[in-house]
C-alpha positions in Angstrom: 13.4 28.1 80.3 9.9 27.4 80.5 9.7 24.1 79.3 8.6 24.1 75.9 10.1 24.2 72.5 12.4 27.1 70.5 9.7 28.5 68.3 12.3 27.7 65.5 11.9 23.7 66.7 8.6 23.8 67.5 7.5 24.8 64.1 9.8 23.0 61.9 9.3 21.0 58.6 8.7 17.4 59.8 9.0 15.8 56.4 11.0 16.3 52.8 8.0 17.5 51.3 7.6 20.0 53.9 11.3 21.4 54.0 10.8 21.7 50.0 7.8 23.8 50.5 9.6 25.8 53.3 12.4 26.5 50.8 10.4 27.7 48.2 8.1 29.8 50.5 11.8 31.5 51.3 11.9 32.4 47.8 8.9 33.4 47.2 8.0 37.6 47.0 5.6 39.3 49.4 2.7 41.1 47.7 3.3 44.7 49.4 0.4 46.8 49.7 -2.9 48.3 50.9 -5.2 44.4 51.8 -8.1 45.1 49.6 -7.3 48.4 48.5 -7.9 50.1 51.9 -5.6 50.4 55.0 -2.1 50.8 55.3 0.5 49.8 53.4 2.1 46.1 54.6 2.9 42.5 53.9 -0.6 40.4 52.9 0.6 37.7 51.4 2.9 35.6 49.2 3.1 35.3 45.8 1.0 31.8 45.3 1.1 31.5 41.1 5.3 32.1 41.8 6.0 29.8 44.6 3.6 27.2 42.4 6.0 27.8 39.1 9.1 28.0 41.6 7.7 24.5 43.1 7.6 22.9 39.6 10.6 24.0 38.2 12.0 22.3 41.2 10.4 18.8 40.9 7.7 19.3 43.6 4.1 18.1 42.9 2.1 21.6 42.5 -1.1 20.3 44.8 1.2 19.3 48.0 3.1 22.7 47.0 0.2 24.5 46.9 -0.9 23.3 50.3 2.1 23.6 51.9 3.0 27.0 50.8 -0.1 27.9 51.7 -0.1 27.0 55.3 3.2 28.5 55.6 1.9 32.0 54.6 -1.1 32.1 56.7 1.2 31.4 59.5 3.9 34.1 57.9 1.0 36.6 58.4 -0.6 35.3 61.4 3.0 35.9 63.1 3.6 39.9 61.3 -0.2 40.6 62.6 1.0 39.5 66.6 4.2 41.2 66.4 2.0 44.4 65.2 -0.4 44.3 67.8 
């Protein structure tokens, strides 16, 4: 133990809003492929305009959606780009 939070704790929803984005985000598919055309092949993002639609069909207003969804991808990605370095 070295004192500080389980990851899993650490960066947990702290309100309803953000649990519902966190479930969508879950539900949401990767865009696999080449970032900008170039590079190799990998996970560079999430599929914004379906979590959106996913977060209206379940009753969640699209601009706190689209804000939280969106935080959790860049960290999503900042996390694969650590574990591949």
């Amino acid at each position: 133990m070295n004192g500080e939070y389980c990851p899993y704790l650490a960066q947990a929803p702290l309100t309803i809003e953000g649990e519902q984005a966190w479930q969508i985000a879950m539900l949401i598919p990767p865009l696999i492929g080449p970032p900008g055309g170039g590079g190799p092949a990998g996970v560079f993002g999430l599929d914004l305009h379906s979590g959106l639609r996913l977060a209206a069909a379940h009753g969640l207003d699209e601009a706190v959606a689209a804000e939280l969804i969106g935080a959790i991808a860049a960290g999503m990605l900042a996390a694969i780009q650590k574990a591949q370095s």
